[in-house]
N, C-alpha and C positions, 0 to 999 in steps of 0.2 A: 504494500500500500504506500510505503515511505517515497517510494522512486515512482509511483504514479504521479503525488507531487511535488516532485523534484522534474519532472519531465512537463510535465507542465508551467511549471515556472521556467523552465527554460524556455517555451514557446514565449507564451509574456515577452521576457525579457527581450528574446532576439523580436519579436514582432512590434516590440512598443515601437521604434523609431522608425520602423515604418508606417504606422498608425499614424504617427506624431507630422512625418512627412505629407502624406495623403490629406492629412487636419486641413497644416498647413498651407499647403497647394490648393485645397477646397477654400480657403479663407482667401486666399489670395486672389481667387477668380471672382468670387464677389467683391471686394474692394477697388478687383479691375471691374467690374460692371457699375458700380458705383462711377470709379474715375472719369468711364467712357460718357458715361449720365450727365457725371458733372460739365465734361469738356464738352457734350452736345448740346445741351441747353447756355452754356457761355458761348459758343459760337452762333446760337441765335436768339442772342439776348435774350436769354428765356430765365430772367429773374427769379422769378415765382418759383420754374424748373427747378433752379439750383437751390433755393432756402427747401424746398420738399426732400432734397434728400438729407435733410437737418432732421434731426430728432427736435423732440419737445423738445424749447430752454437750451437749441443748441449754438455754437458759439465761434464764431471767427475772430482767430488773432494774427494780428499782423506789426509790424513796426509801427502803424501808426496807434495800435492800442486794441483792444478784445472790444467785439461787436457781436450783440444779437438781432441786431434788424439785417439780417443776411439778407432778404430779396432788396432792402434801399440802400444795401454798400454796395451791390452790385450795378443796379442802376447807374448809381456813382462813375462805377466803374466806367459803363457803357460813353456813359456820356462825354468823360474824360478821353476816346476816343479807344480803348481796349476793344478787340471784337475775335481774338482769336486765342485758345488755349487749347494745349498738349497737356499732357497728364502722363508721365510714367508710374508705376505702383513696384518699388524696388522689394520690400519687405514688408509680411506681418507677425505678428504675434498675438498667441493668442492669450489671454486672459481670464478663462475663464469658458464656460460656453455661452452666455451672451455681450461678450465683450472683449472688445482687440483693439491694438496698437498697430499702426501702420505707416511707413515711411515712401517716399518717394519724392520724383521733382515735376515740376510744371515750368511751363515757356507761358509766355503773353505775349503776344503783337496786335498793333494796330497802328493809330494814325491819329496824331496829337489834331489842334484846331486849324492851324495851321498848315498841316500838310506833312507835318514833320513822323518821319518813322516811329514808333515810341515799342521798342524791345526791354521786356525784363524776364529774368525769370531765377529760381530759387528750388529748395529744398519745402517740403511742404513735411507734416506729421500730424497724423489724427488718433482719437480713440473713436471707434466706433461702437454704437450697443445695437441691441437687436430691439426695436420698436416695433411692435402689432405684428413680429412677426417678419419681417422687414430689417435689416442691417441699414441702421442711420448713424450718417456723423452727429458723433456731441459734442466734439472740439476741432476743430482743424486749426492749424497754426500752417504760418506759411514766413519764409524767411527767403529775401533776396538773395543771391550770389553776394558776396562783398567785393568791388572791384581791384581788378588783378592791380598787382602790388607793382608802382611805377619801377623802371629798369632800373638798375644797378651802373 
């Protein structure tokens, strides 16, 4: 009986990181469906789009300070001449089962009032939770490139 589990804990063992991999990989493909969400409702200024994949009370930080009217910073945005976002989804983690951490970076382009190109883009990090059922951002933070460090 002893080596019944002893042999079974070996399966565990060698199968947890696989398990753990597959989680992960599964987590990762909703944060890319999320990402693709976000990047297609900001490429057609679809405000409203982007705060719905906000959880209740969720919450954008940025250099200029943490915001929950997510659909009128984006407006903002639009206005400010922003009309086009990339979204890569590098890493997640998971926390829990309704709750994960996730890392990646975003581009923006558009075209200031004037005509002018306007390129930024940065490292982003979220937690996500699972609302109604649904995987929603609660926090997103988003952090510019710092510019390259003048020549030597």
């Amino acid at each position: 009986m002893k080596w019944q589990y002893a042999f079974c804990s070996l399966i565990v063992a060698f199968n947890t990181p696989a398990l753990a991999s597959d989680t992960n990989q599964n987590l990762k493909q909703e944060v890319e469906k999320i990402g693709a969400a976000y990047a297609e409702s900001f490429n057609k200024h679809d405000s409203a789009g982007i705060a719905g994949l906000f959880a209740t009370g969720g919450m954008h930080v940025n250099p200029a300070g943490p915001r929950t009217d997510i659909a009128e910073f984006y407006e903002g945005a639009f206005k400010a001449g922003l009309d086009h976002e990339e979204i890569t989804v590098d890493q997640v983690w998971p926390l829990g089962g309704d709750t994960l951490l996730a890392m990646g970076q975003y581009r923006i382009t558009g075209k200031n009032q004037s005509g002018a190109p306007i390129e930024t883009g940065g490292i982003w990090t979220s937690t996500d939770i699972r609302e109604g059922g649904k995987w929603k951002i609660r926090m997103l933070s988003a952090m510019p490139k710092p510019p390259a460090p003048p020549p030597k």
